[in-house]
C-alpha positions in Angstrom: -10.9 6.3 46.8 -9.7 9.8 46.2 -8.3 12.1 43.0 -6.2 14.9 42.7 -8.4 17.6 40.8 -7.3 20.9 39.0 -9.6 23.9 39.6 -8.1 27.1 38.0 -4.7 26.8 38.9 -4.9 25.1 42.0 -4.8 21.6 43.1 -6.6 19.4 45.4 -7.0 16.2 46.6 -10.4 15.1 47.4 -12.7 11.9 48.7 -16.6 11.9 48.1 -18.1 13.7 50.9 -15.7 16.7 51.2 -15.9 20.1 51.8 -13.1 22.4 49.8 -12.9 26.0 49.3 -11.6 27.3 45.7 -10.9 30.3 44.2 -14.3 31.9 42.9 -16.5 30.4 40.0 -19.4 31.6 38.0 -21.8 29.5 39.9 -24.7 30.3 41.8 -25.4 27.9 45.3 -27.1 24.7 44.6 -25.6 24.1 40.8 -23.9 21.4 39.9 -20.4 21.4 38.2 -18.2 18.6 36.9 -14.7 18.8 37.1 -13.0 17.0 34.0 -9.3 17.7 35.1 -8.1 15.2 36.9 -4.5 14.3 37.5 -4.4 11.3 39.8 -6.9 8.6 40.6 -7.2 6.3 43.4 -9.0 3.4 43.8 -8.7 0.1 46.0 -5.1 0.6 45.7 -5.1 0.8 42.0 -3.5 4.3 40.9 -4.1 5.8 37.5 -1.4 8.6 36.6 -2.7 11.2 33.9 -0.6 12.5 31.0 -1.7 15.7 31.8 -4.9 14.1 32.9 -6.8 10.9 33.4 -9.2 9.7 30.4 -12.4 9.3 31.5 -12.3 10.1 34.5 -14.6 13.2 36.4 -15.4 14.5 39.5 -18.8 16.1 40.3 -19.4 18.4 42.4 -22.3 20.9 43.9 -21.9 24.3 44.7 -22.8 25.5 48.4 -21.9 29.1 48.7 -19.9 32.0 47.8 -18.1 33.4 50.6 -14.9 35.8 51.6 -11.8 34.1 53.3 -10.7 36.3 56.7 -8.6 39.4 56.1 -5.3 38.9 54.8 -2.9 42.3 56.3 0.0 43.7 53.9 2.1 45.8 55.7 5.0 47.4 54.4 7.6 49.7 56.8 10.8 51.5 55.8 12.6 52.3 59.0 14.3 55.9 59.4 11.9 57.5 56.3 8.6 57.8 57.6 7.1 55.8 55.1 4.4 52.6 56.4 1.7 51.1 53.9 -0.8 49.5 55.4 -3.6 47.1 52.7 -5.8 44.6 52.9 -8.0 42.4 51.1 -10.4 39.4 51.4 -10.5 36.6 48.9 -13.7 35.5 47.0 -13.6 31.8 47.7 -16.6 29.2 46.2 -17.3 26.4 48.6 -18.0 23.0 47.1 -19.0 19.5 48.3 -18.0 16.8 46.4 -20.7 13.9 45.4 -18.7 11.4 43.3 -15.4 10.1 41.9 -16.3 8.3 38.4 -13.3 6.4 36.7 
């Protein structure tokens, strides 16, 4: 069994029991959240296609931690005019485990 969930603007597709990384929530480590957008749902073969999303279907999930992805390096050069930029920044990321798939 597995769905395709929406979490801000990204997508994933998840099973119970995983581990995914998404872009940062207003949570605090150990709540709970439910995720009520889900656009696919798998289960014993049966498929269930939302119109944007599946009725009745959810996915809940707990909140582990807060943490920053590694440094991602912007580095722009101009050949010939002395000019090089040189940023950085690391993402805010929220990791969650998901506990169940209801249909």
């Amino acid at each position: 069994m597995y769905a395709i969930i929406e979490v801000g603007a990204m997508q994933y597709k998840v099973s119970e029991g995983d581990v995914i990384l998404v872009d940062r929530l207003e949570k605090e480590a150990g709540d709970s959240l439910t995720v009520e957008k889900v656009l696919l749902l798998e289960k014993d073969g049966d498929v269930r296609i939302g119109q944007p999303y599946v009725d009745g279907a959810k996915v809940e999930a707990d909140v582990n931690k807060q943490i920053l992805d590694d440094k991602v390096i912007a580095f722009k050069y101009r050949r010939r005019k002395d000019s090089a930029v040189k940023n950085g920044h690391r993402q805010k990321l929220t990791s969650l485990t998901i506990k169940k798939i209801a249909a």
